[in-house]
N, C-alpha and C positions, 0 to 999 in steps of 0.2 A: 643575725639581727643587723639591722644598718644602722649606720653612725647618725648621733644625731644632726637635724642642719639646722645649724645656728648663724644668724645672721648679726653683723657686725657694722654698727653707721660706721662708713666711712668718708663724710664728707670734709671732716675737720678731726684734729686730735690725734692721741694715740691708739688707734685700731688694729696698728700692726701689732703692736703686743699683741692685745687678746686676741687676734687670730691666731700668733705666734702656741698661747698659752691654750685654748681650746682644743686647735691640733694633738697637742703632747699627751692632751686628754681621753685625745679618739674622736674629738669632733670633727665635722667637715665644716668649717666655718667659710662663710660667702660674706666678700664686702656689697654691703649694701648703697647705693647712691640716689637711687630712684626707687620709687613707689611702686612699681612694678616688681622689685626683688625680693618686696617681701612675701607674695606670693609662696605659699608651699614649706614655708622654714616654722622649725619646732620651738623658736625660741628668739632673744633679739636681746645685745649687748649696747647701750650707747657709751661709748667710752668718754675719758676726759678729755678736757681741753679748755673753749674759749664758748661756754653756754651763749652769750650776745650772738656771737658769731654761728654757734649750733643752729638757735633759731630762726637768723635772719637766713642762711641757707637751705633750713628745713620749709621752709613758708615759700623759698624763691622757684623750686623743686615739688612744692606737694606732700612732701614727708611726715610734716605737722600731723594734719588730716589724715594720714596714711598710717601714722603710729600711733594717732588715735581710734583707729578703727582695727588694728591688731590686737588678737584675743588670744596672745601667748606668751606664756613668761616672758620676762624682759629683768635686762640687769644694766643700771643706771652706774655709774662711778664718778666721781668728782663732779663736771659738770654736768654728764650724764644726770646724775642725784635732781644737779637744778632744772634741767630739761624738764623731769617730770612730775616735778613740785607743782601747789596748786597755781602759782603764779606764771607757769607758762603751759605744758601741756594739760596739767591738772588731773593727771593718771595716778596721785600720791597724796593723799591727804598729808602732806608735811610743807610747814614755810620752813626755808633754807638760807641762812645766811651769805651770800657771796664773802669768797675771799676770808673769812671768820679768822682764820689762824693767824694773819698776816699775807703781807707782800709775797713776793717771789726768795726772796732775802730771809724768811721766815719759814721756810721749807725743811722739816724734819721728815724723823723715820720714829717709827715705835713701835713697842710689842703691845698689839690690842685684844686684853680678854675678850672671847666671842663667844655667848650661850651657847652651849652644847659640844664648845669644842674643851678639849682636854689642854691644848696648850695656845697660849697667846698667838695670835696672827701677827705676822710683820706687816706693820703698813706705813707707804709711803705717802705722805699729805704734802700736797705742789700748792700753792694758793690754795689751800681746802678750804672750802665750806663747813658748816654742820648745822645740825637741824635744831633751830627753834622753838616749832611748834608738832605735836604731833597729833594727830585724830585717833578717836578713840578704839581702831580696828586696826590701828598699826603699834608691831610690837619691835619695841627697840630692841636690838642684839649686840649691841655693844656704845659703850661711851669713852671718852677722853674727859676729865676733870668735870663729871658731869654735863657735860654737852653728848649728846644721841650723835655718832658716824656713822653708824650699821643699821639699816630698820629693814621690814619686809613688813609689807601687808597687800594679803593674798598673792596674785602672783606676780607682785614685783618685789625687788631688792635693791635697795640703794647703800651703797659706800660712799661716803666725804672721800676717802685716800683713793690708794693707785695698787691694787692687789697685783694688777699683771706687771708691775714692773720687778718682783719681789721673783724668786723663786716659790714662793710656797702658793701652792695652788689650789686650797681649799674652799674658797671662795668660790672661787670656777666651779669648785665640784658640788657646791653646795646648790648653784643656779643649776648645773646640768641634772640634779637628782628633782630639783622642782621639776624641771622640765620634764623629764621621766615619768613623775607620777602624774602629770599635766596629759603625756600622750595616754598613758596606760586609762586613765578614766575616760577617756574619749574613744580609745577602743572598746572599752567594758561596754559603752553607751551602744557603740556601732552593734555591737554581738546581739546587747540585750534589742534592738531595735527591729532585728535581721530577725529573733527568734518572735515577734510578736505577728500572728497570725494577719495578713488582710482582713479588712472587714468586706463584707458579700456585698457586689453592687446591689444597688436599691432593686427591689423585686426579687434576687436571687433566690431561688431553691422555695418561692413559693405558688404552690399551684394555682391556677384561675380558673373558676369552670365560666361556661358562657352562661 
């Protein structure tokens, strides 16, 4: 079976983490820069950093338009999260607080309950965000003092924190198993599409007398 390829923005932020942490995973992860690279990949990480600065180099580049018009899972983080908030790409029905936790000066670690998982996540929040508001087809997956950090609806996922900078790599593997069942239906499709008969050019296989 071949690895899957997962594509990583790299125009601003930490990308080299999650390419670092995708690899260890078995992924073949590609830095992304151009519109052009998304071609062909199973999947697509925007990592954090400095969201102003995400957008004004995604708009300078084409990427905007270009990661609104890709139809594959995708995993947001810190500012990633606000990239795809309704207020800038609008891929996520959630409004996102900039900065919510505090400053830079305000940058903790914590263990974060996460549905479905058996033990706390460690996550780290750099100037995190969190989510405000959420729409009614996104389901939160975990919170801090009542404020929503974790949500997914359909195939995206968003984190406020910084998973790749942690050792624990459940996060990643929770995006690479969407991703997975994201290929697997689209195979299913191919197969069943393969198996459905031509229909008979107009006329075929009917006699005509004179």
């Amino acid at each position: 079976m071949k690895p899957l390829r997962i594509g990583v923005l790299a125009v601003q932020g930490n990308f080299r983490e999650h390419v670092q942490m995708l690899r260890r995973l078995g992924a073949e992860a590609i830095e992304v820069r151009k519109p052009e690279e998304l071609a062909g990949l199973d999947g697509l990480v925007i990592p954090g950093g400095e969201s102003t600065t995400f957008m004004r180099l995604m708009g300078l580049y084409g990427l905007d338009e270009a990661i609104r018009a890709f139809d594959r899972p995708v995993f947001g983080t810190c500012a990633g999260m606000i990239v795809l908030d309704r207020d800038h790409l609008g891929l996520v029905d959630v409004a996102v607080r900039r900065n919510a936790f505090g400053r830079q000066v305000a940058s903790f670690e914590a263990d974060v309950p996460v549905a479905g998982e058996e033990r706390p996540v460690r996550a780290v929040f750099i100037r995190a965000p969190w989510i405000e508001e959420v729409g009614p087809n996104v389901e939160v997956l975990a919170e801090i003092d009542g404020r929503p950090v974790l949500a997914r609806e359909g195939r995206f996922l968003v984190a406020a924190f910084h998973p790749e900078l942690t050792e624990d790599t459940r996060l990643h593997e929770l995006f690479l198993e969407s991703v997975r069942e994201a290929s697997s239906v689209d195979s299913a499709e191919l197969d069943q599409r393969a198996k459905v008969p031509a229909l008979p050019a107009p006329g075929a296989g009917v006699n005509v007398r004179a």
